[in-house]
C-alpha positions in Angstrom: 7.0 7.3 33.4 3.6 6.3 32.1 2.6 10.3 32.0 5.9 11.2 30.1 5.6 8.6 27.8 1.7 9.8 27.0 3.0 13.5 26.8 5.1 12.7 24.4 2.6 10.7 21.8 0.4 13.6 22.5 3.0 15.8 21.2 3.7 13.5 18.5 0.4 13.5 17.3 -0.4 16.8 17.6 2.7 18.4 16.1 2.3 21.4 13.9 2.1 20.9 9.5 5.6 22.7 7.7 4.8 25.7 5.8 5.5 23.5 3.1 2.6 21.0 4.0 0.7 24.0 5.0 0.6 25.0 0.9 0.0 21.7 -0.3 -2.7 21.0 1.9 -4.1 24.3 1.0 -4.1 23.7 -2.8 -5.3 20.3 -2.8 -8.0 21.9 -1.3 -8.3 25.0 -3.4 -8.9 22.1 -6.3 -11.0 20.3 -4.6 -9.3 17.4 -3.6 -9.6 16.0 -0.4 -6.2 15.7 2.2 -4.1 13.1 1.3 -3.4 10.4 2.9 -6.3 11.4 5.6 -7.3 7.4 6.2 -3.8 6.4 6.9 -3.5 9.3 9.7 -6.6 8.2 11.3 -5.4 4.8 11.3 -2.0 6.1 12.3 -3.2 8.1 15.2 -5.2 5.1 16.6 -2.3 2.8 15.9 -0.7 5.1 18.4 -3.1 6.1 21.0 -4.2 2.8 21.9 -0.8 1.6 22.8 -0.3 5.0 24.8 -3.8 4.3 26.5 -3.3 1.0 27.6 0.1 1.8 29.0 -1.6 4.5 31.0 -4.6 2.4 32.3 -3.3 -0.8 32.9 0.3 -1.4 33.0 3.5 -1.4 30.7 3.3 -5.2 29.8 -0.1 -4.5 28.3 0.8 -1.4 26.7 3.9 -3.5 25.3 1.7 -6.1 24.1 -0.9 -3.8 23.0 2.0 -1.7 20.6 3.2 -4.7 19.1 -0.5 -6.3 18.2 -1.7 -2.6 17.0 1.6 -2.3 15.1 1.3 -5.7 13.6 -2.9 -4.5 12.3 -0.8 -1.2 10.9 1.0 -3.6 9.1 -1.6 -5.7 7.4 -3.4 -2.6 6.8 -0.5 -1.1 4.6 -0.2 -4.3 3.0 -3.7 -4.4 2.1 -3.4 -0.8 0.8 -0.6 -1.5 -1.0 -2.1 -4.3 -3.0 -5.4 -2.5 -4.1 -3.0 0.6 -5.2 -1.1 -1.8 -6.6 -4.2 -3.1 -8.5 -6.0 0.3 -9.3 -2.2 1.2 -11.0 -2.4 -1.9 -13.2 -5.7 -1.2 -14.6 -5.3 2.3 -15.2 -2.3 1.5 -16.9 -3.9 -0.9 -19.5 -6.7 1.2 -20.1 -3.9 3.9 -20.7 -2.3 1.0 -23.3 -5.3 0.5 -24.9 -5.6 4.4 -25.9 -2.1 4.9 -26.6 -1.9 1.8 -29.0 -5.5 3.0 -30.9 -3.9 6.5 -31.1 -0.9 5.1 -32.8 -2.4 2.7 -35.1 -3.9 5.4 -36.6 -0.8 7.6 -37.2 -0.7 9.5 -34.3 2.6 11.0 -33.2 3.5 9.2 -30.0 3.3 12.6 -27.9 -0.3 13.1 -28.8 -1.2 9.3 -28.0 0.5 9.7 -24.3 -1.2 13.1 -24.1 -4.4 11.6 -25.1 -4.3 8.6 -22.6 -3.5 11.1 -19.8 -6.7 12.9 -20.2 -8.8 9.9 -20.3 -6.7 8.9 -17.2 -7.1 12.0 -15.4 -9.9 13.7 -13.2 -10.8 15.7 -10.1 -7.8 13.1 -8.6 -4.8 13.0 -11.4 -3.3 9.4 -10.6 0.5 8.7 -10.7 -0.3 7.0 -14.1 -1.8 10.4 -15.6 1.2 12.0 -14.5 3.5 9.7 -15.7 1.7 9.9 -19.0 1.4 13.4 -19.1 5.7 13.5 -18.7 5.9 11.1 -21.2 4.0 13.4 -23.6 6.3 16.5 -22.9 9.5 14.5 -23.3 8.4 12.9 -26.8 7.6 16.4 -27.8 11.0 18.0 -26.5 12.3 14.7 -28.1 14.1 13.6 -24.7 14.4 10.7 -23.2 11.4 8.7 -22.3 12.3 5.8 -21.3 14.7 6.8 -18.3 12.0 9.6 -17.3 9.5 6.3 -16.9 12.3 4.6 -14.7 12.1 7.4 -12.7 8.4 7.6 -12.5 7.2 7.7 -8.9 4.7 4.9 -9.4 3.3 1.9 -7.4 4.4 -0.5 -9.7 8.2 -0.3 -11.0 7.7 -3.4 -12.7 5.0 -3.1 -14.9 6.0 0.5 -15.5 9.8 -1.1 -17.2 8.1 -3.1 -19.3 6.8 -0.1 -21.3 10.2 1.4 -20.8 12.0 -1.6 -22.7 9.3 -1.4 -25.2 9.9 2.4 -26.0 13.6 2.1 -26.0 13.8 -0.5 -27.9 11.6 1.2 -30.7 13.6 4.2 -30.2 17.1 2.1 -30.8 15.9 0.0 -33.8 13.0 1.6 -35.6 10.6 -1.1 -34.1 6.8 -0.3 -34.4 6.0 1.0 -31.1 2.6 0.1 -31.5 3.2 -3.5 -32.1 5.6 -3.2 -28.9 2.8 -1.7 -26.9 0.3 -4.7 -27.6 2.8 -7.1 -27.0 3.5 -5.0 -23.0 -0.2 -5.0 -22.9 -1.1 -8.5 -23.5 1.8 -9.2 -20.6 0.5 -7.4 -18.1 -3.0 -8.4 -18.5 -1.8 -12.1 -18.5 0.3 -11.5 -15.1 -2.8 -9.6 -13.2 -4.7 -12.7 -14.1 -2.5 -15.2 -13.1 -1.7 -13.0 -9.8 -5.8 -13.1 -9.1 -6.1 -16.5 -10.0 -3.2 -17.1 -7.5 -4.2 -14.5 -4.9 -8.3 -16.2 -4.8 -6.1 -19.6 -4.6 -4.3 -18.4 -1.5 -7.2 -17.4 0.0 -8.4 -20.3 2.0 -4.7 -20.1 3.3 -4.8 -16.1 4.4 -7.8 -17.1 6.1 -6.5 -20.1 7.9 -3.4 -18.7 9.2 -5.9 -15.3 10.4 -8.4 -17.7 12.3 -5.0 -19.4 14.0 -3.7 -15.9 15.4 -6.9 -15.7 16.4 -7.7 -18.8 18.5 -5.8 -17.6 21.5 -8.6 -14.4 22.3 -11.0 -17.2 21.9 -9.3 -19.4 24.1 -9.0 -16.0 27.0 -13.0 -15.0 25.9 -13.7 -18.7 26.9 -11.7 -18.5 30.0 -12.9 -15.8 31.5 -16.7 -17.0 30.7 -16.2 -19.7 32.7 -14.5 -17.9 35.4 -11.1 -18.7 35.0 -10.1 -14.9 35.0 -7.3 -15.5 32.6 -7.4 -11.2 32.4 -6.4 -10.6 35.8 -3.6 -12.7 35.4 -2.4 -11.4 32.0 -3.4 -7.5 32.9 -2.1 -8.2 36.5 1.6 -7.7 35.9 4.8 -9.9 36.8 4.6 -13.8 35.1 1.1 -13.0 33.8 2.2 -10.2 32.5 5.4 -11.5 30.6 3.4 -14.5 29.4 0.9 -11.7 27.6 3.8 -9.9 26.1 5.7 -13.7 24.2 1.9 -14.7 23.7 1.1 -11.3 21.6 5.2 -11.4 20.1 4.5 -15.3 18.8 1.4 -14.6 17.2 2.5 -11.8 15.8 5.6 -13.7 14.3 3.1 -16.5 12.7 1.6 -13.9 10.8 4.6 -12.1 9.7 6.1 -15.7 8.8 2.4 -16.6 7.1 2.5 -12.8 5.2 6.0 -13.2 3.9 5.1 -17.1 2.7 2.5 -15.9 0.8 4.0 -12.4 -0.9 6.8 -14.7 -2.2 4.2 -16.8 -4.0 2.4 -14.0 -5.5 6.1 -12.4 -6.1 5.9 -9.5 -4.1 
Protein backbone atom coordinates (compact mmCIF):
# COMPACT_ATOMS: atom_id res chain seq x y z
CA UNK A 1 0.00 0.00 0.00
CA UNK A 2 2.83 2.26 1.10
CA UNK A 3 4.57 1.58 -2.51
CA UNK A 4 1.27 2.48 -4.42
CA UNK A 5 0.56 5.33 -2.59
CA UNK A 6 4.48 6.61 -3.33
CA UNK A 7 3.98 5.65 -7.06
CA UNK A 8 1.39 7.67 -7.33
CA UNK A 9 2.82 11.15 -5.73
CA UNK A 10 5.69 10.26 -7.91
CA UNK A 11 3.49 10.40 -10.84
CA UNK A 12 1.79 13.35 -9.51
CA UNK A 13 4.78 15.24 -9.26
CA UNK A 14 6.36 14.33 -12.18
CA UNK A 15 3.39 14.68 -14.64
CA UNK A 16 4.06 16.17 -18.05
CA UNK A 17 3.32 20.40 -18.71
CA UNK A 18 0.04 20.92 -21.52
CA UNK A 19 1.15 22.21 -24.75
CA UNK A 20 -0.47 25.14 -23.52
CA UNK A 21 1.88 25.48 -20.39
CA UNK A 22 4.60 24.27 -22.69
CA UNK A 23 4.13 27.89 -24.74
CA UNK A 24 3.84 30.02 -21.90
CA UNK A 25 6.64 28.70 -20.13
CA UNK A 26 8.57 29.05 -23.31
CA UNK A 27 7.72 32.78 -23.83
CA UNK A 28 8.16 33.87 -20.34
CA UNK A 29 11.38 32.74 -21.05
CA UNK A 30 11.90 34.01 -24.49
CA UNK A 31 11.38 37.59 -22.52
CA UNK A 32 13.32 36.87 -19.93
CA UNK A 33 11.22 36.20 -17.25
CA UNK A 34 11.84 33.66 -14.99
CA UNK A 35 8.89 30.47 -14.48
CA UNK A 36 6.15 31.49 -12.59
CA UNK A 37 5.23 30.43 -9.71
CA UNK A 38 8.73 28.34 -9.42
CA UNK A 39 8.90 28.85 -5.39
CA UNK A 40 5.45 27.65 -4.75
CA UNK A 41 6.31 24.33 -6.82
CA UNK A 42 9.37 23.70 -4.83
CA UNK A 43 7.48 24.27 -1.72
CA UNK A 44 4.59 22.21 -3.27
CA UNK A 45 6.68 19.32 -4.16
CA UNK A 46 8.26 19.15 -0.59
CA UNK A 47 4.81 19.68 0.89
CA UNK A 48 4.29 16.48 -0.90
CA UNK A 49 7.19 14.29 -0.74
CA UNK A 50 7.72 14.45 2.82
CA UNK A 51 4.40 13.11 3.76
CA UNK A 52 4.97 10.37 0.95
CA UNK A 53 8.45 9.70 2.62
CA UNK A 54 7.48 9.32 6.05
CA UNK A 55 4.60 7.06 5.10
CA UNK A 56 7.23 4.93 3.33
CA UNK A 57 9.83 4.86 6.19
CA UNK A 58 8.04 4.70 9.20
CA UNK A 59 4.43 3.94 9.24
CA UNK A 60 1.04 5.38 8.04
CA UNK A 61 0.25 7.23 11.45
CA UNK A 62 3.33 9.19 10.90
CA UNK A 63 2.85 9.81 7.33
CA UNK A 64 -0.78 10.94 8.50
CA UNK A 65 0.57 13.15 10.95
CA UNK A 66 3.30 14.27 8.88
CA UNK A 67 0.63 15.35 5.78
CA UNK A 68 -1.49 17.19 8.01
CA UNK A 69 1.62 19.30 9.86
CA UNK A 70 3.31 19.78 6.24
CA UNK A 71 -0.12 20.84 4.88
CA UNK A 72 -0.88 23.13 7.77
CA UNK A 73 3.22 24.95 6.94
CA UNK A 74 1.69 25.08 3.10
CA UNK A 75 -0.85 26.93 4.60
CA UNK A 76 0.82 29.61 6.48
CA UNK A 77 3.18 29.88 3.66
CA UNK A 78 0.34 30.89 1.15
CA UNK A 79 -1.00 33.12 3.74
CA UNK A 80 2.20 34.79 4.12
CA UNK A 81 2.51 35.09 0.30
CA UNK A 82 -0.65 36.27 0.03
CA UNK A 83 -0.16 39.18 2.34
CA UNK A 84 3.13 40.53 0.84
CA UNK A 85 1.38 40.28 -2.74
CA UNK A 86 -1.24 41.79 -1.16
CA UNK A 87 1.11 44.55 0.03
CA UNK A 88 3.45 44.95 -3.16
CA UNK A 89 -0.38 45.45 -5.09
CA UNK A 90 -1.20 48.37 -2.71
CA UNK A 91 1.89 50.22 -3.24
CA UNK A 92 2.11 49.84 -6.76
CA UNK A 93 -1.24 51.02 -6.98
CA UNK A 94 -0.62 54.38 -5.08
CA UNK A 95 2.34 55.13 -6.85
CA UNK A 96 0.20 54.41 -10.02
CA UNK A 97 -2.51 57.13 -8.22
CA UNK A 98 0.01 59.45 -7.78
CA UNK A 99 0.95 59.59 -11.67
CA UNK A 100 -2.42 59.36 -12.87
CA UNK A 101 -3.65 62.28 -10.60
CA UNK A 102 -0.31 64.54 -11.78
CA UNK A 103 -1.12 63.56 -15.35
CA UNK A 104 -4.66 64.83 -14.98
CA UNK A 105 -4.06 67.94 -13.08
CA UNK A 106 -2.31 69.08 -15.82
CA UNK A 107 -4.89 68.35 -18.62
CA UNK A 108 -4.11 65.21 -19.58
CA UNK A 109 -6.75 63.06 -21.26
CA UNK A 110 -7.48 60.27 -18.82
CA UNK A 111 -6.20 57.47 -21.40
CA UNK A 112 -2.73 59.04 -21.57
CA UNK A 113 -2.62 59.41 -17.65
CA UNK A 114 -3.41 55.38 -17.24
CA UNK A 115 -1.04 54.79 -20.13
CA UNK A 116 1.53 56.80 -18.48
CA UNK A 117 1.18 55.15 -14.97
CA UNK A 118 1.52 51.71 -16.69
CA UNK A 119 4.87 52.37 -17.96
CA UNK A 120 6.20 53.68 -14.86
CA UNK A 121 4.50 50.50 -13.37
CA UNK A 122 5.91 48.18 -15.74
CA UNK A 123 9.32 46.34 -16.31
CA UNK A 124 11.19 43.10 -17.17
CA UNK A 125 7.98 41.66 -14.77
CA UNK A 126 4.58 43.60 -15.89
CA UNK A 127 2.57 43.39 -12.56
CA UNK A 128 -1.29 42.80 -12.49
CA UNK A 129 -1.49 46.61 -11.70
CA UNK A 130 0.41 47.51 -15.14
CA UNK A 131 -1.86 45.42 -16.82
CA UNK A 132 -4.81 46.63 -15.30
CA UNK A 133 -3.68 50.08 -16.15
CA UNK A 134 -2.64 49.44 -19.45
CA UNK A 135 -6.67 48.03 -20.09
CA UNK A 136 -7.80 50.96 -18.55
CA UNK A 137 -5.89 53.05 -21.06
CA UNK A 138 -7.40 51.16 -24.17
CA UNK A 139 -10.88 51.24 -22.89
CA UNK A 140 -10.85 55.25 -22.21
CA UNK A 141 -9.43 55.51 -25.65
CA UNK A 142 -12.18 53.16 -27.35
CA UNK A 143 -14.39 55.14 -24.85
CA UNK A 144 -15.80 51.77 -23.22
CA UNK A 145 -16.45 50.93 -20.09
CA UNK A 146 -13.84 51.29 -17.49
CA UNK A 147 -15.11 50.82 -14.53
CA UNK A 148 -16.65 47.23 -15.04
CA UNK A 149 -13.34 46.23 -17.03
CA UNK A 150 -11.58 47.21 -13.37
CA UNK A 151 -14.25 44.86 -11.58
CA UNK A 152 -13.04 42.35 -13.72
CA UNK A 153 -9.37 42.94 -13.19
CA UNK A 154 -7.60 39.83 -12.12
CA UNK A 155 -5.86 41.55 -9.21
CA UNK A 156 -4.83 40.68 -5.64
CA UNK A 157 -6.77 43.11 -4.13
CA UNK A 158 -10.66 43.42 -5.30
CA UNK A 159 -11.14 45.96 -2.72
CA UNK A 160 -8.87 48.55 -3.17
CA UNK A 161 -9.21 48.03 -6.93
CA UNK A 162 -13.42 49.13 -6.48
CA UNK A 163 -12.64 52.02 -4.98
CA UNK A 164 -11.07 53.47 -8.09
CA UNK A 165 -13.96 51.89 -9.98
CA UNK A 166 -16.67 53.99 -7.96
CA UNK A 167 -14.49 56.89 -8.37
CA UNK A 168 -14.37 56.67 -12.25
CA UNK A 169 -17.98 55.85 -12.60
CA UNK A 170 -19.06 58.18 -10.62
CA UNK A 171 -17.10 60.95 -12.76
CA UNK A 172 -18.31 59.34 -15.80
CA UNK A 173 -22.22 59.60 -14.52
CA UNK A 174 -21.99 63.17 -13.05
CA UNK A 175 -19.20 65.21 -14.66
CA UNK A 176 -17.17 64.95 -11.36
CA UNK A 177 -13.50 65.91 -11.52
CA UNK A 178 -11.85 62.66 -11.77
CA UNK A 179 -8.85 64.04 -10.43
CA UNK A 180 -10.27 65.32 -7.30
CA UNK A 181 -11.92 61.64 -7.07
CA UNK A 182 -8.54 60.06 -7.48
CA UNK A 183 -6.97 62.03 -4.43
CA UNK A 184 -9.71 61.42 -2.45
CA UNK A 185 -9.30 56.97 -3.37
CA UNK A 186 -5.63 57.71 -2.82
CA UNK A 187 -5.69 59.30 0.50
CA UNK A 188 -8.11 56.13 1.52
CA UNK A 189 -6.03 53.63 0.64
CA UNK A 190 -2.96 55.05 2.06
CA UNK A 191 -4.85 55.62 5.39
CA UNK A 192 -6.14 51.83 5.44
CA UNK A 193 -2.50 50.30 4.70
CA UNK A 194 -1.45 52.30 7.62
CA UNK A 195 -3.98 51.45 9.92
CA UNK A 196 -3.66 47.60 8.68
CA UNK A 197 0.35 47.92 9.56
CA UNK A 198 -0.18 49.62 12.60
CA UNK A 199 -2.69 46.75 13.42
CA UNK A 200 -0.69 43.88 11.89
CA UNK A 201 2.93 45.12 14.09
CA UNK A 202 0.07 45.30 17.06
CA UNK A 203 -0.81 41.68 16.51
CA UNK A 204 2.48 40.60 16.42
CA UNK A 205 3.31 39.69 19.90
CA UNK A 206 0.07 37.61 19.50
CA UNK A 207 1.23 35.60 16.04
CA UNK A 208 4.14 34.96 17.93
CA UNK A 209 2.55 33.68 21.01
CA UNK A 210 0.18 31.41 19.56
CA UNK A 211 3.50 30.07 17.12
CA UNK A 212 5.70 29.36 20.26
CA UNK A 213 2.36 27.37 21.84
CA UNK A 214 2.12 24.90 18.68
CA UNK A 215 5.45 24.67 19.27
CA UNK A 216 5.91 23.59 22.93
CA UNK A 217 4.80 20.05 22.36
CA UNK A 218 8.31 19.17 20.01
CA UNK A 219 9.96 20.77 22.89
CA UNK A 220 8.33 18.81 25.31
CA UNK A 221 9.24 15.24 22.83
CA UNK A 222 13.13 16.89 22.25
CA UNK A 223 13.17 16.98 26.14
CA UNK A 224 11.85 13.56 26.54
CA UNK A 225 13.82 11.86 24.56
CA UNK A 226 17.03 13.71 26.03
CA UNK A 227 16.37 12.38 29.07
CA UNK A 228 15.65 8.95 27.87
CA UNK A 229 12.09 8.80 27.96
CA UNK A 230 11.96 7.64 24.23
CA UNK A 231 8.65 9.42 23.65
CA UNK A 232 9.65 8.64 19.58
CA UNK A 233 9.44 5.06 19.72
CA UNK A 234 6.20 5.24 21.19
CA UNK A 235 4.79 7.95 18.86
CA UNK A 236 6.73 6.36 15.54
CA UNK A 237 5.91 2.85 16.98
CA UNK A 238 2.37 2.43 15.71
CA UNK A 239 -0.96 1.35 17.65
CA UNK A 240 -1.94 3.99 20.80
CA UNK A 241 1.36 5.77 20.30
CA UNK A 242 0.72 6.09 17.06
CA UNK A 243 -3.03 7.44 17.33
CA UNK A 244 -1.90 9.80 20.15
CA UNK A 245 0.72 11.35 17.36
CA UNK A 246 -1.91 11.74 14.80
CA UNK A 247 -4.92 14.01 17.55
CA UNK A 248 -1.58 15.58 18.95
CA UNK A 249 -0.44 16.91 15.34
CA UNK A 250 -4.63 17.42 14.36
CA UNK A 251 -5.03 19.78 17.77
CA UNK A 252 -2.23 21.74 17.15
CA UNK A 253 -2.91 22.15 13.95
CA UNK A 254 -6.59 23.37 14.78
CA UNK A 255 -5.04 26.07 17.43
CA UNK A 256 -3.33 27.64 14.70
CA UNK A 257 -6.09 27.54 12.24
CA UNK A 258 -8.41 28.93 15.10
CA UNK A 259 -5.35 31.58 16.09
CA UNK A 260 -4.99 32.41 11.97
CA UNK A 261 -8.64 33.02 11.43
CA UNK A 262 -8.87 35.26 14.92
CA UNK A 263 -6.46 37.30 13.64
CA UNK A 264 -7.43 37.77 9.62
CA UNK A 265 -10.82 38.89 11.00
CA UNK A 266 -9.13 41.66 12.93
CA UNK A 267 -7.06 42.82 10.10
CA UNK A 268 -10.33 42.24 7.87
CA UNK A 269 -9.23 39.65 5.67
Amino acid sequence: MSAILAAVALMVLLWPRTRAQTRSLALNVSVGDRPPRSADDLVAAAVVGLPVAVLVIVGMSAGIAASMASGMAYLLYRGRRRERDVADELAALLAALEVMIAELRVGAHPAHACRQAAEDAGGPRRSAVAETLSMMAGRSTLGGDVAGGIEKADVRDPQAWSRMAVAWRTAEQYGLPIAELLTSVRSDLLARSRFRERTRAALAGAKATAMVLALLPVLGIGLGQAIGASPLTVLLGGGLGGILLVVGVALVCAGLLWSRRIVGKVLGS
